[in-house]
C-alpha positions in Angstrom: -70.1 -25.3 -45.8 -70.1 -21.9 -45.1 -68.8 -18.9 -47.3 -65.7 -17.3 -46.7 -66.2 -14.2 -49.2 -64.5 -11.7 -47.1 -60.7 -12.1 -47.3 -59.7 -9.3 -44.8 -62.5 -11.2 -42.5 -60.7 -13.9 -40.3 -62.2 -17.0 -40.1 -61.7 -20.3 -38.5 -61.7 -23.8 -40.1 -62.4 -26.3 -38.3 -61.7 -29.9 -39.6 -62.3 -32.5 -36.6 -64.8 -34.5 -36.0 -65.0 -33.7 -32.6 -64.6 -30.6 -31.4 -65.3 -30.8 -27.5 -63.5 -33.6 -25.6 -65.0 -31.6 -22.3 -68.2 -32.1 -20.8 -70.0 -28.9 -20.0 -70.5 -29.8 -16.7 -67.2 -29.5 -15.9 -63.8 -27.4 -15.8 -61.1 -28.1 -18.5 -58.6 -27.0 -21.0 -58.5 -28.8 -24.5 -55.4 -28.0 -26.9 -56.2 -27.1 -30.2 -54.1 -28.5 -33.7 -53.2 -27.0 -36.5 -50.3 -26.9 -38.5 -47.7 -24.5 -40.1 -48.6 -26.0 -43.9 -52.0 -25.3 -43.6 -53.9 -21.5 -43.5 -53.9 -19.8 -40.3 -56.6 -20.6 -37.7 -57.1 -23.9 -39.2 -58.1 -26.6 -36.2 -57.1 -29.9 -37.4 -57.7 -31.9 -34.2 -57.6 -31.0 -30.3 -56.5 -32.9 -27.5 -57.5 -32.4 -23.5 -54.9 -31.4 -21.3 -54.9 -33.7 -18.3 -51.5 -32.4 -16.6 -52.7 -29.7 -14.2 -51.8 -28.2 -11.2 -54.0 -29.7 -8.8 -56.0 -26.6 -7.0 -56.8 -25.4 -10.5 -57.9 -27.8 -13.5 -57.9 -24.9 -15.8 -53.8 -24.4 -14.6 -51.7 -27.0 -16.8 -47.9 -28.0 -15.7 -46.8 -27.3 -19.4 -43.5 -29.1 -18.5 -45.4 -32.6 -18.0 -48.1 -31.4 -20.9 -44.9 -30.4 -23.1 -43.4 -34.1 -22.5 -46.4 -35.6 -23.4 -47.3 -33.3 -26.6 -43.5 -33.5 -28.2 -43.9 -37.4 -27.8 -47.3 -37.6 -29.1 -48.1 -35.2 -31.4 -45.6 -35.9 -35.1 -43.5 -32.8 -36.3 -45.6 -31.0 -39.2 -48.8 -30.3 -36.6 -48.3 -27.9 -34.0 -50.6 -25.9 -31.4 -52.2 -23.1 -32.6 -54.5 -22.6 -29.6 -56.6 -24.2 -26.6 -60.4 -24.0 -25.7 -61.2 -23.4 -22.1 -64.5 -24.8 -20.1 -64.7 -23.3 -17.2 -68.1 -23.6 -15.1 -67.5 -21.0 -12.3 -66.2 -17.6 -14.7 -68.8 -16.0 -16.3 -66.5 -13.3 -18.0 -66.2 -15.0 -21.9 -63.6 -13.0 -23.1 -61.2 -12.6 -19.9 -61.6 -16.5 -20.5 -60.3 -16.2 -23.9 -57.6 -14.1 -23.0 -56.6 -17.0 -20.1 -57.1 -19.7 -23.1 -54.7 -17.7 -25.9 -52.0 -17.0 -23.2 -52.0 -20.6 -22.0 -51.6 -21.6 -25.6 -48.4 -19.2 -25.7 -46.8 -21.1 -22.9 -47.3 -24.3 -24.3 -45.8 -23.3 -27.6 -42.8 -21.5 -25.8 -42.5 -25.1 -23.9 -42.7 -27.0 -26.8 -39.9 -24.9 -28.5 -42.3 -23.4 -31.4 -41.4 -19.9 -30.7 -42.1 -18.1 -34.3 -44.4 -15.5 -33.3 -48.1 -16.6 -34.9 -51.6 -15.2 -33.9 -53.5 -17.8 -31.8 -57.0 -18.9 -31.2 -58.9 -18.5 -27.7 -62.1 -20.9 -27.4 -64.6 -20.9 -24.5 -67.7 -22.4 -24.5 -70.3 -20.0 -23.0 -71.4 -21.1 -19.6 -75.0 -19.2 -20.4 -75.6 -20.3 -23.8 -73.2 -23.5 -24.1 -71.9 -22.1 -27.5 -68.2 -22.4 -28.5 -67.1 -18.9 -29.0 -64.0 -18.0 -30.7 -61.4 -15.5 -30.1 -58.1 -14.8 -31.9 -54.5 -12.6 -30.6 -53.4 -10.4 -33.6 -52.7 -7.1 -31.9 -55.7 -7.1 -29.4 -57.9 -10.1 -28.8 -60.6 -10.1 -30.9 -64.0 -12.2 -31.2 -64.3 -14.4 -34.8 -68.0 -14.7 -35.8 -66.5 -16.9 -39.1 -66.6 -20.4 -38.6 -66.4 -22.9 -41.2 -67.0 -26.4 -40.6 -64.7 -28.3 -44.0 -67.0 -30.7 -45.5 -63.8 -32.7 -46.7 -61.4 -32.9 -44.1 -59.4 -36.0 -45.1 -58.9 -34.5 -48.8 -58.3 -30.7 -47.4 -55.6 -32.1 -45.3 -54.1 -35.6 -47.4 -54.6 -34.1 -51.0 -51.7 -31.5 -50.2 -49.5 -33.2 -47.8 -47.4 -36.4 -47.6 -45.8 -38.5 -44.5 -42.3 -38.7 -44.1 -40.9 -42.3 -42.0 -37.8 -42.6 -40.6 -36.7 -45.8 -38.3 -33.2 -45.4 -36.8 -32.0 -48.0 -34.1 -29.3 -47.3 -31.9 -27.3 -48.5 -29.2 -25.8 -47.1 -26.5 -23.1 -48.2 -24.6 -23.1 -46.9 -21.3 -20.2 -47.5 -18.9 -20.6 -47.1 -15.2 -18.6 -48.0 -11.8 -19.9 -50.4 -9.3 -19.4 -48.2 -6.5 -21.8 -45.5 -8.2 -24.2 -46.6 -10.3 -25.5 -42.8 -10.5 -22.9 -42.7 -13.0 -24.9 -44.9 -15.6 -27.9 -42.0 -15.8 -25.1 -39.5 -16.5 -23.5 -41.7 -19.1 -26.7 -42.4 -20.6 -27.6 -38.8 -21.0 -24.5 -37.7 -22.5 -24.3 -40.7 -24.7 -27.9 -39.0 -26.1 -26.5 -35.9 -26.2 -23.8 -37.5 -28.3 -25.9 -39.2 -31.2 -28.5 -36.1 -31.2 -25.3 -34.1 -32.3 -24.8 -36.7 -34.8 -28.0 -36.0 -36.5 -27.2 -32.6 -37.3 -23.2 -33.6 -37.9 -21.8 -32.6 -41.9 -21.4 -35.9 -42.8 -24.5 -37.7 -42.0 -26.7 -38.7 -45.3 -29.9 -38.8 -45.8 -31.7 -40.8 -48.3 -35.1 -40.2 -49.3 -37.1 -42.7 -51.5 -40.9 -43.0 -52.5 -42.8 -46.4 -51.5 -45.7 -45.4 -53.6 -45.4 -49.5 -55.7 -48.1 -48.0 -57.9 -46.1 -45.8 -59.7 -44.9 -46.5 -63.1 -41.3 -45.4 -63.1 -39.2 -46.0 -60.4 -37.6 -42.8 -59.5 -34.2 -42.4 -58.0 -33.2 -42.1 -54.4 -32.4 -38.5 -53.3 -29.4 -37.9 -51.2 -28.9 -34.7 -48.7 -25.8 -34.6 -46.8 -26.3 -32.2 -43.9 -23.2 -30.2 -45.4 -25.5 -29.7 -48.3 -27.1 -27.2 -46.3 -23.8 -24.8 -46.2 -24.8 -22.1 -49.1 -21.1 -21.7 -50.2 -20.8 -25.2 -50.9 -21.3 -25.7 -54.4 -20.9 -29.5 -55.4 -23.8 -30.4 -54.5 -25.8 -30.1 -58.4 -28.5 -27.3 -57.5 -31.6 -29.3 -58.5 -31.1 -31.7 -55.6 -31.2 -28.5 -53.4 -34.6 -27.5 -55.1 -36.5 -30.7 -55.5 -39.8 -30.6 -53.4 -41.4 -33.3 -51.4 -44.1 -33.8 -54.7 -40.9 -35.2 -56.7 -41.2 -38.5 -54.6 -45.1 -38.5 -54.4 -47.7 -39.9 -57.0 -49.0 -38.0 -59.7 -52.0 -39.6 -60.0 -54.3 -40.4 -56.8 -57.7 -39.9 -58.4 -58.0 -44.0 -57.7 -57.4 -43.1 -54.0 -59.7 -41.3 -51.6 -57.9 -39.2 -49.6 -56.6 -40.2 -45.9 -53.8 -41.1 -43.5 -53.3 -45.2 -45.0 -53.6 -43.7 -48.6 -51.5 -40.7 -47.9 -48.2 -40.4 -50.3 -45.5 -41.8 -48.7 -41.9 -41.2 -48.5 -39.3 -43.2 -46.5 -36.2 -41.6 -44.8 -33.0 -43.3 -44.1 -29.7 -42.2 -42.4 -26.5 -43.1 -42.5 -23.7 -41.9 -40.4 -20.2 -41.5 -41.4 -17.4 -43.5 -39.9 -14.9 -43.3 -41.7 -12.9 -40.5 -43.7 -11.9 -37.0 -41.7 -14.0 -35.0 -39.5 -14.3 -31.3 -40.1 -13.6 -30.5 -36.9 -10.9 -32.8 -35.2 -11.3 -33.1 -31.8 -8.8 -33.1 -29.1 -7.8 -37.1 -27.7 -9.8 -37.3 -24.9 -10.2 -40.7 -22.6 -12.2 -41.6 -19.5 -11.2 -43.6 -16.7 -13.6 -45.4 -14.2 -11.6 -46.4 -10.7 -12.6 -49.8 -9.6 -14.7 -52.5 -11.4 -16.7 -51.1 -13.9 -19.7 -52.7 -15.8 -21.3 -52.2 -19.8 -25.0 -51.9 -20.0 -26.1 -51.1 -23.6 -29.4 -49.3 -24.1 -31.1 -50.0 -27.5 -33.6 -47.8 -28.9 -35.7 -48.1 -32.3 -36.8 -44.5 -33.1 -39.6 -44.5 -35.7 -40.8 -40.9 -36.8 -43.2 -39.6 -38.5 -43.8 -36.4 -39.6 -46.8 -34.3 -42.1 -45.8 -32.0 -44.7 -47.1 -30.3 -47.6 -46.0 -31.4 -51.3 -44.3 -28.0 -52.4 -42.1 -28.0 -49.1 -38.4 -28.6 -50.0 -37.0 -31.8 -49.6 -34.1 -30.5 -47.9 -36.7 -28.6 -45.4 -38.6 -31.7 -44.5 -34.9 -32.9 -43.4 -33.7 -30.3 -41.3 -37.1 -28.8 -40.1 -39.2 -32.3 -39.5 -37.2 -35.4 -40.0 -33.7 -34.5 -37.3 -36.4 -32.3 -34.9 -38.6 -35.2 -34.6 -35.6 -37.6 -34.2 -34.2 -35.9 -31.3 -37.3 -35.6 -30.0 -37.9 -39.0 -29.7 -34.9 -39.4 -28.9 -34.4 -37.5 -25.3 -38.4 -38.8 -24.7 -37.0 -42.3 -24.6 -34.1 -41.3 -22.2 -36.2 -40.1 -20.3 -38.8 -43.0 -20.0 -35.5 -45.0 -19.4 -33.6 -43.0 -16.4 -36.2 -43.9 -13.6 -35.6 -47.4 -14.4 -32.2 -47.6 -16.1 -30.5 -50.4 -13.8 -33.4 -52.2 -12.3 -35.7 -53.2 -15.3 -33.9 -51.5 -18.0 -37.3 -50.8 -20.3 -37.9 -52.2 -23.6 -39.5 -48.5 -25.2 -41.1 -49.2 -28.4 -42.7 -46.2 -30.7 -46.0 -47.0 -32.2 -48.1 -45.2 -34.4 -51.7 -45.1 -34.4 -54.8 -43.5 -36.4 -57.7 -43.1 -33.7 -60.7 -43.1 -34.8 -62.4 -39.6 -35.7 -58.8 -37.9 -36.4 -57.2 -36.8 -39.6 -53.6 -37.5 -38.8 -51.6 -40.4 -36.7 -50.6 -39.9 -33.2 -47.6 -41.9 -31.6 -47.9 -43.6 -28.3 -44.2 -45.0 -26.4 -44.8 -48.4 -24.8 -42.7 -50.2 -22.3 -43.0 -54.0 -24.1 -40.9 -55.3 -21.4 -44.2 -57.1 -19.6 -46.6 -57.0 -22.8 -49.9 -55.1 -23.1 -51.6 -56.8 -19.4 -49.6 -55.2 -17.6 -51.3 -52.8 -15.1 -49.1 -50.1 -15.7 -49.3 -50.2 -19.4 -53.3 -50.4 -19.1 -52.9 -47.1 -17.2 -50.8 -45.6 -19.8 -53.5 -46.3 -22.3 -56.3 -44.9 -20.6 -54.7 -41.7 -19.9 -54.1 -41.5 -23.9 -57.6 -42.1 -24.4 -58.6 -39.8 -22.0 -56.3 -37.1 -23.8 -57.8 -38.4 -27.4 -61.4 -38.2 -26.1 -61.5 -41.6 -27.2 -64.1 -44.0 -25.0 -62.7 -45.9 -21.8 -64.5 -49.3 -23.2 -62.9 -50.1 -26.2 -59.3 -51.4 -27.5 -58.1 -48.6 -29.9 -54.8 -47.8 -28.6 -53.2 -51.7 -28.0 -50.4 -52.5 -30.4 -52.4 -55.2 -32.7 -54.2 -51.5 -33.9 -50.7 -49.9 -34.7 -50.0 -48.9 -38.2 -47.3 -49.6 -40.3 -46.7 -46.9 -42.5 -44.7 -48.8 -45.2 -47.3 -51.4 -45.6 -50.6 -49.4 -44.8 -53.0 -49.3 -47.3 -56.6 -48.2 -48.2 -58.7 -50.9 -45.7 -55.7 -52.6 -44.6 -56.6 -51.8 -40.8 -57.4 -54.9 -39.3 -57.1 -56.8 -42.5 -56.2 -60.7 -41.2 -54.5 -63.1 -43.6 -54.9 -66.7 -43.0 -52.3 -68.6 -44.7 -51.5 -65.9 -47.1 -55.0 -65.6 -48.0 -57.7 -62.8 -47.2 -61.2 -64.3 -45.9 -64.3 -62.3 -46.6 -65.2 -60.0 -44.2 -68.3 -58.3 -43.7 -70.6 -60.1 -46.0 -73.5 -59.0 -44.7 -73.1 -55.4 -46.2 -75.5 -54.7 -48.7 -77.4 -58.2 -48.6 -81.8 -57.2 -49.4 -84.0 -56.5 -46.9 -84.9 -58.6 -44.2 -88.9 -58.0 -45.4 -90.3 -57.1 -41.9 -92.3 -53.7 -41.9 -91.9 -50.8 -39.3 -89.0 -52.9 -37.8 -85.6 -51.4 -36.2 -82.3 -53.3 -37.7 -80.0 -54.2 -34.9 -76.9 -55.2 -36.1 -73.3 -56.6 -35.2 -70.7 -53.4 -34.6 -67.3 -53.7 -36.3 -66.2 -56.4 -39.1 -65.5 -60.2 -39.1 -64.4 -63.1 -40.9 -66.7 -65.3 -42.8 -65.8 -69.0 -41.8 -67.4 -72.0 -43.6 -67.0 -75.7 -44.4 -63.6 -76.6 -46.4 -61.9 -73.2 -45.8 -57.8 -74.0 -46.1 -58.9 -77.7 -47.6 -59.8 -78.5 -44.6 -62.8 -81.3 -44.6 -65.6 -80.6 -41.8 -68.1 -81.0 -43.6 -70.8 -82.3 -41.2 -69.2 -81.9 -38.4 -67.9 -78.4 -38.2 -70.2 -75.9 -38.3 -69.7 -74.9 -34.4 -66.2 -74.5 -34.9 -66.5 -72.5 -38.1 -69.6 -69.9 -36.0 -66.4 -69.6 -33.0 -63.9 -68.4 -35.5 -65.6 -66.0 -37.2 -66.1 -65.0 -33.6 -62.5 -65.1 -32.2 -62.1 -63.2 -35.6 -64.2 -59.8 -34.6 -62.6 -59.8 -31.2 -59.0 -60.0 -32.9 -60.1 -57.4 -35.4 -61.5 -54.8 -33.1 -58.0 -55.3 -30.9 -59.7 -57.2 -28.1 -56.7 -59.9 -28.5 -53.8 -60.2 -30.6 -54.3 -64.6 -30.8 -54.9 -66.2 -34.3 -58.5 -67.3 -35.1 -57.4 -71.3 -33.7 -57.7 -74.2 -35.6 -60.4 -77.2 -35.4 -57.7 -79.0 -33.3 -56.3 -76.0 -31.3 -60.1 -75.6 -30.2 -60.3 -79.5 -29.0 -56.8 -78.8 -27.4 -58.4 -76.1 -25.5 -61.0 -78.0 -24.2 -58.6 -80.9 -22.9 -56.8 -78.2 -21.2 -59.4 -77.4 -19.0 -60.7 -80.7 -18.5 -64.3 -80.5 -20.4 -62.9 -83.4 -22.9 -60.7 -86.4 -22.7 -57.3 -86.8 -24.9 -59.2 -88.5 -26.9 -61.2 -85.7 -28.2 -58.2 -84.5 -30.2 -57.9 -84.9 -33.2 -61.6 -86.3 -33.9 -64.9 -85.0 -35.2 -66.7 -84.8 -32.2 -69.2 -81.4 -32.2 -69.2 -78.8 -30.1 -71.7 -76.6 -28.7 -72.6 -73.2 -27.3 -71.4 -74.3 -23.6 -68.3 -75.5 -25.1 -67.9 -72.0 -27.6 -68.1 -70.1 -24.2 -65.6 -72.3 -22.5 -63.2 -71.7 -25.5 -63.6 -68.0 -25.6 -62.7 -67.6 -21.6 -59.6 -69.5 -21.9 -58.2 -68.4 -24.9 -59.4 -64.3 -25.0 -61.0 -64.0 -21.0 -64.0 -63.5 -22.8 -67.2 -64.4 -20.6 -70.6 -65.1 -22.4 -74.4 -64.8 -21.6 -76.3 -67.7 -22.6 -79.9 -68.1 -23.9 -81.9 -71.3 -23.4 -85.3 -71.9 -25.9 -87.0 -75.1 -25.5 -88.2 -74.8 -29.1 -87.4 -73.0 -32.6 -90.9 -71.6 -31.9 -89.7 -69.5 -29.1 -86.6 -68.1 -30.8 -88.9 -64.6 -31.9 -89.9 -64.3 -28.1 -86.1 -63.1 -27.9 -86.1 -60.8 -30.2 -85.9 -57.8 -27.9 -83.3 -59.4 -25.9 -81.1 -59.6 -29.2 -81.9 -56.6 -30.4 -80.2 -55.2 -27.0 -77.2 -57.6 -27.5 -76.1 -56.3 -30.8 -77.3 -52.5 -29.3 -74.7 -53.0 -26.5 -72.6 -55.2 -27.1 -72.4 -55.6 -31.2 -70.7 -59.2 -31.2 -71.9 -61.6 -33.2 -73.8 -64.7 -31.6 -73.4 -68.6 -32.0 -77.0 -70.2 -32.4 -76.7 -73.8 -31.6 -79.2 -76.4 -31.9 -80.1 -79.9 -32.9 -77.6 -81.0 -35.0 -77.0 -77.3 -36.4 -74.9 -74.2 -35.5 -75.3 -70.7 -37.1 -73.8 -67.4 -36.5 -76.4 -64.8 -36.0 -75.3 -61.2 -37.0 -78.4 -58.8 -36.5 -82.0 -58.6 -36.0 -85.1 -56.8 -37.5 -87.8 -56.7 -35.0 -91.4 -54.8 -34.9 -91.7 -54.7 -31.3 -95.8 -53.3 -32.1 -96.4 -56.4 -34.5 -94.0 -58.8 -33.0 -92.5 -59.9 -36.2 -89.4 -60.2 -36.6 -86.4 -61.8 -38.8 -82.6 -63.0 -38.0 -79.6 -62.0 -39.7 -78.1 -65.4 -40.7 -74.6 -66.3 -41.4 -74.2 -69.8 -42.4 -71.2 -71.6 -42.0 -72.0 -74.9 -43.9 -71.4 -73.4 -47.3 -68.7 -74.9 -48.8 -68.3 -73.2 -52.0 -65.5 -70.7 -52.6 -65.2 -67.2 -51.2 -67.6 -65.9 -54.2 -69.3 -62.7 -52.2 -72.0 -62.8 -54.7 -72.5 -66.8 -54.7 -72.6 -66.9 -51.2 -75.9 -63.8 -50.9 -77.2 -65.1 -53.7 -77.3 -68.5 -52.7 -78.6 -67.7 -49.3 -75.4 -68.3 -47.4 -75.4 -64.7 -45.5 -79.3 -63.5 -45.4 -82.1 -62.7 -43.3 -84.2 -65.5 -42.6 -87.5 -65.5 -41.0 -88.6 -68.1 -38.1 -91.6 -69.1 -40.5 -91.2 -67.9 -44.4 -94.7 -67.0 -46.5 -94.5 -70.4 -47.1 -95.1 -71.5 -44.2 -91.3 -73.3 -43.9 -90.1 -73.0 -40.2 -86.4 -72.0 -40.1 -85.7 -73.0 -36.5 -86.8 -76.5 -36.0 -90.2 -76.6 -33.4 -88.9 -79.5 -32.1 -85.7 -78.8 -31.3 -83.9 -77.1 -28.3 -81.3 -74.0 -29.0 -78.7 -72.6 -27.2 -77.7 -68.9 -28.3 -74.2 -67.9 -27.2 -73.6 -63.9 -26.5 -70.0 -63.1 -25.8 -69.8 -60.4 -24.0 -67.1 -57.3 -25.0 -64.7 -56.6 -22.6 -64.5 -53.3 -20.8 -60.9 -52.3 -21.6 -58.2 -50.0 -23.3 
């Protein structure tokens, strides 16, 4: 990391991962994160802008851009910048000048209007380079650049997350004759409960749910009236606590991130009862004609980033009631185009992507579930904003995080019947013992199922069954599908269903094979297979190459099926110059308990060579196999 001796020098920090979402080979603007808790000029993630007028990609339509931003990005981060690509103007530093004034808009139309320098970034048509540029009086180049070794500690060891879920309903009254009445209604019905936030009486009550700390501290209260300076009964501690009084002392156990973040949970309550500070004047409305109720609901869930030593009452009145109206009119506005015709079912969800530091929350309509075309469009333009790949699940609601419950490796963690399987047993297992060869290996994590798991008794029987839901298990784990991994009997069910099996097959314990694994997987998660044909357990190593390629494009894990055996097959380690060669075996006829240890040492998860320096053939010569390779699916 490099040096940042000079203080008077300014210097940019940059903490993503990924700095260009951008290909150099075209035009684009990118807008660059930071946050008002962290130095100046520190770049804690960027996102493309993809709202642009359309003769000019390097023109954004801040009032779309500013929709999008206030409803993705959670209060606490903010735009300090943006990074222009532009492929047809030469002149570096009239781009940087476009890039710092564009950021200035887009502050100005997301309300953050406290004057702040801001960064410029263009990437250098000649050279490719990023070069950066900051406004303090003049624009200025910045030839200080550190790259943050730790980002996740720079960020998480100093800050916290406030959560607050709210769920409201709105009546909304309207008359037959005019329906145009309900959007009116609806909007000042908004209006109304916005006010509320910020109204005297409403409480707030902040709490820690950190389980791992050893004495239980007490709720804190803030009455928005506590904020009134000549009120003085409110005690004056409660006015000067900080957001560290609710956060862990000790997190040394922890490594820093978003899931092990310190976590405080906000709660309001509004007053009904008891008199207002303001009475208002009687006032009634009265619709002519026949009149009808619809009642929006809404379930705001906000989260917002701030530093330990910011005050508690802050985090409320500068975060927590921002963020809430936010959300707030975002969802109104989702809901106006539709209001009386489908009358949208808007849930938040928050999501970690993979490569940033902080969550980002995403607004789906749940109203026709996750298929739906137009939610699949939704979901590809966030990727496209994240710079996330067009291929792969990461946005669908089975990956949304639940920030009471989130902890270190909880992402994708499956229980099955209350109990957590192994998963990813392969990890650290010896080496496969073939020299100069390249490890290809599954992508992603599993669940290990074997003989006897939930005292269930296939032994002899099952092993096919056990290989398909340790498969079904990676595809729900990487958010492929949101199904549980079936049962013996929901797979024979499946197969009845589609007429490969009579009734009878229920319920017995008949095996399965490859052909009926690939059946199974298409009805249940639409996921087609490729499948591989050897005459003989002598010709398995002639398909090495062709594995290899699997788990290099694909990464899922394979069903071998043969004889009276099935395995699941999780990597290969092939010498494509010597041709030898050795298979990543999971084995799903152990039927010991879920000992990690017992099950490598014992063989159960290990790479096995077609013929061991014993001369002891693996895959039977005499026997046919069938080797099943689902294929992923191309999707958000």
């Amino acid at each position: 990391m490099a040096d940042d001796s000079n203080e008077n020098k300014t210097t940019i920090r940059i903490l993503c991962r990924k700095l260009l979402l951008i290909t150099k080979s075209e035009s684009g603007i990118q807008w660059l994160i930071g946050s008002p808790f962290l130095p100046t000029f520190t770049i804690v993630s960027t996102f493309r802008c993809i709202n642009t007028l359309t003769s000019d990609p390097l023109s954004p339509d801040f009032s779309k851009e500013s929709d999008d931003m206030r409803a993705l990005l959670p209060r606490g981060f903010e735009v300090i910048g943006s990074l222009i690509v532009s492929t047809s103007n030469p002149n570096v530093e009239g781009s940087a000048r476009d890039a710092i004034n564009a950021s200035g808009k887009m502050r100005k139309a997301l309300s953050q209007l406290e004057n702040r320098s801001l960064v410029g970034a263009v990437v250098d048509p000649s050279s490719g380079d990023i070069r950066f540029f900051v406004s303090n009086s003049v624009v200025e180049p910045v030839t200080s650049i550190v790259f943050e070794d730790h980002p996740e500690k720079y960020v998480w060891e100093r800050g916290c997350i406030l959560h607050c879920e709210l769920p409201i309903k709105l009546p909304v009254y309207y008359s037959v004759k005019d329906p145009k009445d309900a959007e009116n209604m609806l909007k000042r019905a908004t209006e109304a409960v916005a006010a509320k936030f910020r109204d005297p009486k409403t409480t707030y009550v902040l709490e820690t749910v950190d389980e791992s700390m050893t004495e239980a501290l007490q709720p804190v209260i803030i009455q928005n009236r506590d904020y009134d300076l000549e009120d003085t009964s409110q005690k004056s501690n409660t006015k000067s606590l900080l957001c560290s009084h609710l956060c862990s002392e000790d997190r040394k156990h922890k490594s820093p991130s978003v899931e092990n973040a310190d976590k405080i949970q906000v709660s309001l309550f509004l007053a009904t009862s008891g008199p207002s500070v303001k009475p208002p004047a009687p006032s009634a409305e009265y619709i002519p004609g026949e009149a009808k109720l619809l009642v929006v609901e809404y379930k705001l869930k906000v989260i917002c980033y701030a530093t330990k030593d910011l005050l508690l009452m802050d985090a409320i009145s500068k975060l927590i009631i921002p963020g809430l109206v936010d959300q707030l009119h975002t969802m109104k506005n989702m809901t106006l185009p539709n209001l009386l015709s489908q009358h949208p079912k808007l849930h938040p969800y928050h999501f970690i992507p993979p490569g940033f530091l902080h969550p980002i929350t995403a607004i789906y309509d749940s109203l026709y579930g996750e298929t739906e075309m137009k939610q699949v469009e939704i979901r590809k333009c966030l990727h496209m904003r994240l710079g996330l790949p067009l291929d792969r699940p990461l946005l669908r609601i089975a990956s949304a995080i639940d920030f009471l419950t989130a902890k270190e490796g909880a992402s994708g963690n499956l229980l099955r019947k209350g109990t957590p399987l192994l998963k990813d047993v392969h990890i650290g297992i010896p080496s496969s013992g073939v020299h100069g060869g390249v490890v290809s290996l599954v992508q992603g994590s599993y669940e290990y199922y074997h003989y006897l798991q939930d005292g269930f008794d296939d032994s002899g029987w099952g092993c096919a069954y056990r290989s398909l839901q340790t498969i079904v298990s990676w595809f729900k784990i990487q958010q492929y599908t949101a199904i549980h991994v079936p049962s013996h009997r929901e797979i024979q069910e499946s197969l009845v269903e589609i007429g490969d099996k009579d009734a009878s097959f229920i319920g017995s314990c008949d095996w399965i094979g490859a052909i009926e694994l690939s059946f199974v997987l298409d009805k249940l998660l639409g996921v087609s297979c490729k499948v591989i044909n050897v005459r003989s357990g002598d010709e398995l190593p002639e398909k090495c190459r062709e594995l290899a390629m699997h788990f290099e494009t694909q990464g899922t894990p394979i069903m071998i099926g043969g004889g009276v055996l099935a395995y699941t097959l999780l990597g290969v380690d092939y010498n494509e110059a010597s041709g030898d060669c050795a298979f990543l075996i999971l084995d799903p006829h152990y039927t010991g308990s879920d000992d990690l240890k017992k099950i490598v040492n014992g063989g159960w998860c290990g790479w096995k060579k077609a013929v061991d320096s014993k001369g002891k053939h693996f895959f039977l010569h005499n026997k046919f196999y069938n080797l099943l390779l689902p294929q992923r699916p191309n999707m958000v």
